[in-house]
N, CA, C and O of each residue as an XYZ file, in Angstrom:
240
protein
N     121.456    128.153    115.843
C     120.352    127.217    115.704
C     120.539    126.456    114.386
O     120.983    127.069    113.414
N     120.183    124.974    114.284
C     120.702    124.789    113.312
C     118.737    124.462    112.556
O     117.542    124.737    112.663
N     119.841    123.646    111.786
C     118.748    124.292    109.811
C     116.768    124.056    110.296
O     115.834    124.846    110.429
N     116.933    122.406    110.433
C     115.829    121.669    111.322
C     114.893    122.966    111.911
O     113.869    123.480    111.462
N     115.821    123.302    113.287
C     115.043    123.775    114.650
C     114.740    125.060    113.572
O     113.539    125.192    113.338
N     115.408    125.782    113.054
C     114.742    126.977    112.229
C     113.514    127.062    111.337
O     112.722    127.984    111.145
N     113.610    125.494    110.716
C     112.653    125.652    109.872
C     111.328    125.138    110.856
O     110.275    125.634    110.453
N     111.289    124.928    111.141
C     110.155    124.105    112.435
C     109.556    125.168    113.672
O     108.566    125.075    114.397
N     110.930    126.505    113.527
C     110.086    127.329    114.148
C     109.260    127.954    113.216
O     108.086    128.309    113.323
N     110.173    128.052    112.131
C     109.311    128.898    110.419
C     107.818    128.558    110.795
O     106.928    129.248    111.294
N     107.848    127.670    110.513
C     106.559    126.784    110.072
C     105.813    126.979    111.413
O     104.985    127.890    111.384
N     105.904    126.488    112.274
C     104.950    126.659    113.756
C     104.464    128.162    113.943
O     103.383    128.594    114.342
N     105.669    128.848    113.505
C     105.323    130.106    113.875
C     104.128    130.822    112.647
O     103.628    131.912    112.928
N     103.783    130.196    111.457
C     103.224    130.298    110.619
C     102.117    130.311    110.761
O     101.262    131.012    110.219
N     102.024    129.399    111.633
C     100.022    128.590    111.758
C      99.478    129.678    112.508
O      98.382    130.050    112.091
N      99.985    130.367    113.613
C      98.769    131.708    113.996
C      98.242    132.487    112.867
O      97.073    132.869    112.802
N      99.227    132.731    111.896
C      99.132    133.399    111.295
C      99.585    135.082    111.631
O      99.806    135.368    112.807
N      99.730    136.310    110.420
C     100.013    137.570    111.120
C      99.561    138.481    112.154
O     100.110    139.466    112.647
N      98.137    137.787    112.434
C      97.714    138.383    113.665
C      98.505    138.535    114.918
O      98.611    139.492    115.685
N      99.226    136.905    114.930
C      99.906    136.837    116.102
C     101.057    137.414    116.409
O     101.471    137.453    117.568
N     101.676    137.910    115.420
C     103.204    138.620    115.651
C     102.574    140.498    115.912
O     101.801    141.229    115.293
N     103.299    140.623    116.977
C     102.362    142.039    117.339
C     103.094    142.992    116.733
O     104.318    142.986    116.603
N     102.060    144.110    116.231
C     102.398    145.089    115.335
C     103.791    145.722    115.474
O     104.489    145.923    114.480
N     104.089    145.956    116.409
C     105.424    147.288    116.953
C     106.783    146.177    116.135
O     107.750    146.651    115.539
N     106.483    144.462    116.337
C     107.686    143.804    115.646
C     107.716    144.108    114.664
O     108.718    144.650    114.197
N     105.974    143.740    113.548
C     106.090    143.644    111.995
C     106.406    144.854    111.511
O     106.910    144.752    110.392
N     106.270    146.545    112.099
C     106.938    147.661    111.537
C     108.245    147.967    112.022
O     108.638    149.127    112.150
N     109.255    146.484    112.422
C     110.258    147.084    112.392
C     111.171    146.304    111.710
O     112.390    146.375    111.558
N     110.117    145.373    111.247
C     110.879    144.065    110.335
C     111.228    144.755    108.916
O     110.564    145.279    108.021
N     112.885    144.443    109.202
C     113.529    144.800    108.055
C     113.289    143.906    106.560
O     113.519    142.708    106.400
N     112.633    145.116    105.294
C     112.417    144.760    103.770
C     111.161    144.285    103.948
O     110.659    143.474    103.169
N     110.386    144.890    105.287
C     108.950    144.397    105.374
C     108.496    144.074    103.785
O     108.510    142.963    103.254
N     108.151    145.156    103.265
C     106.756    144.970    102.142
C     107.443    144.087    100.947
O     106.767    143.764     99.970
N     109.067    143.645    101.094
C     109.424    142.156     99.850
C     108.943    140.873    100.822
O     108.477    139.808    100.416
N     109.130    141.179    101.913
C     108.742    139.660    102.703
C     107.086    139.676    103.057
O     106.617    138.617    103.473
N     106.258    140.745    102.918
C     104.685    140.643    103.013
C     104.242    140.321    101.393
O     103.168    139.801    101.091
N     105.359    140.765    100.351
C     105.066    140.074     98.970
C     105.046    138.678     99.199
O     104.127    137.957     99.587
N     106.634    138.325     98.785
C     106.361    137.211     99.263
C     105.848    136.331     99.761
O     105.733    135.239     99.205
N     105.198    136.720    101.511
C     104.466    135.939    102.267
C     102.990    135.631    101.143
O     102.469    134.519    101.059
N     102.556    136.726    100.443
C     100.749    136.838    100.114
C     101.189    135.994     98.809
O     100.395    135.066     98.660
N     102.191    136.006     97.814
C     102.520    134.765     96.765
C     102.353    133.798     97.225
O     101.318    133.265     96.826
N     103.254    132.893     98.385
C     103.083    131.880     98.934
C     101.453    131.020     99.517
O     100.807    129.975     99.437
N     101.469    132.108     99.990
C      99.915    131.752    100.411
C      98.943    131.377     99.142
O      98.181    130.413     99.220
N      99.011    132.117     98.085
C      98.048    132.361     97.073
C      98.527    130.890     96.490
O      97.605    130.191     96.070
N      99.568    130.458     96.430
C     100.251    129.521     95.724
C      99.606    128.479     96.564
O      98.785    127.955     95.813
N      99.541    127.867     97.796
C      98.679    127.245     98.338
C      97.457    127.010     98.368
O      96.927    125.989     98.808
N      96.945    127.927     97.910
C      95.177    128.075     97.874
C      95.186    127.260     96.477
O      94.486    126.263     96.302
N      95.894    127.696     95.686
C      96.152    127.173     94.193
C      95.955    126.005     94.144
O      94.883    125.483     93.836
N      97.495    125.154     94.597
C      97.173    124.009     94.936
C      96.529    123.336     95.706
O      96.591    122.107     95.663
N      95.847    123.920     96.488
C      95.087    122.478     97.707
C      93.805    122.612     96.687
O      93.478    121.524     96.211
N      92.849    123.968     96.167
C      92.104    123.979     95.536
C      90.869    124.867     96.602
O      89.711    125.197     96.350
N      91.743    125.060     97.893
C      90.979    125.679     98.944
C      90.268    127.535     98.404
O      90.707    128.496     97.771
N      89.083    127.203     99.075
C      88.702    129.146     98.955
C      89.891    130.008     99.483
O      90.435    129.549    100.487
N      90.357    131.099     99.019
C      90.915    131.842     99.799
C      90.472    132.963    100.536
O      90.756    133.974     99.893
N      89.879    133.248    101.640
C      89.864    134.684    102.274
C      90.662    135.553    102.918
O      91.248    135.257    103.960
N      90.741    136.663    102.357
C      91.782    137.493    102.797
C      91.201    137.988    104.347
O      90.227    138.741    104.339
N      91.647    137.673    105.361
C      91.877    138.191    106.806
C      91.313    139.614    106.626
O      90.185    140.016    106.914
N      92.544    140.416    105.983
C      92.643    141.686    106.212
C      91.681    142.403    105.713
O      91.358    143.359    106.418
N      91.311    142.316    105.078
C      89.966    143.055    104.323
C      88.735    142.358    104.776
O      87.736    142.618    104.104
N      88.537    141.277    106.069
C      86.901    141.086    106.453
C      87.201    142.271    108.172
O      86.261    142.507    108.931
Protein backbone atom coordinates (compact mmCIF):
# COMPACT_ATOMS: atom_id res chain seq x y z
CA UNK A 1 0.00 0.00 0.00
CA UNK A 2 1.51 2.99 -0.74
CA UNK A 3 2.26 6.17 1.63
CA UNK A 4 -1.24 8.28 0.63
CA UNK A 5 -3.73 5.14 0.93
CA UNK A 6 -1.98 4.43 4.48
CA UNK A 7 -2.18 7.58 5.80
CA UNK A 8 -5.91 8.14 4.82
CA UNK A 9 -6.67 4.88 6.29
CA UNK A 10 -4.63 6.28 9.58
CA UNK A 11 -6.73 9.06 9.73
CA UNK A 12 -10.35 7.61 8.74
CA UNK A 13 -9.71 4.96 10.89
CA UNK A 14 -9.15 7.57 13.70
CA UNK A 15 -12.50 9.36 13.67
CA UNK A 16 -14.50 6.34 15.44
CA UNK A 17 -12.26 6.60 17.72
CA UNK A 18 -10.96 3.42 20.25
CA UNK A 19 -14.24 2.25 20.82
CA UNK A 20 -14.37 1.03 17.41
CA UNK A 21 -11.38 -1.25 17.11
CA UNK A 22 -12.68 -4.33 19.14
CA UNK A 23 -10.97 -5.31 22.21
CA UNK A 24 -9.48 -9.00 21.36
CA UNK A 25 -7.37 -6.67 18.35
CA UNK A 26 -6.21 -3.77 20.84
CA UNK A 27 -4.77 -6.66 23.41
CA UNK A 28 -2.91 -8.07 20.83
CA UNK A 29 -1.49 -4.97 19.38
CA UNK A 30 2.07 -5.19 19.57
CA UNK A 31 4.02 -2.19 22.19
CA UNK A 32 0.33 -1.52 23.01
CA UNK A 33 0.86 0.85 26.12
CA UNK A 34 3.99 3.14 23.84
CA UNK A 35 1.31 3.48 21.09
CA UNK A 36 -1.81 4.20 23.79
CA UNK A 37 1.04 6.84 25.12
CA UNK A 38 1.46 8.17 22.29
CA UNK A 39 -2.08 8.04 20.98
CA UNK A 40 -3.35 10.14 24.61
CA UNK A 41 -0.11 12.88 23.83
CA UNK A 42 -1.46 13.41 20.47
CA UNK A 43 -4.81 13.88 21.36
CA UNK A 44 -3.96 16.16 24.38
CA UNK A 45 -1.79 18.09 21.87
CA UNK A 46 -4.96 18.76 19.87
CA UNK A 47 -7.18 19.83 22.53
CA UNK A 48 -4.17 22.26 23.14
CA UNK A 49 -4.28 23.65 20.03
CA UNK A 50 -7.84 23.91 18.75
CA UNK A 51 -8.48 25.31 22.42
CA UNK A 52 -11.32 22.54 22.58
CA UNK A 53 -12.60 20.99 26.21
CA UNK A 54 -11.15 17.72 26.51
CA UNK A 55 -13.19 14.67 27.87
CA UNK A 56 -11.73 11.63 28.56
CA UNK A 57 -14.18 8.73 27.08
CA UNK A 58 -12.78 6.32 29.39
CA UNK A 59 -13.39 7.52 32.68
CA UNK A 60 -17.32 8.86 31.92
Amino acid sequence: MKLPRKLACGISGACPGIEAIPPEWRHKLENRPHIESLAKKLVARKFEYSGQIQVDRAAT
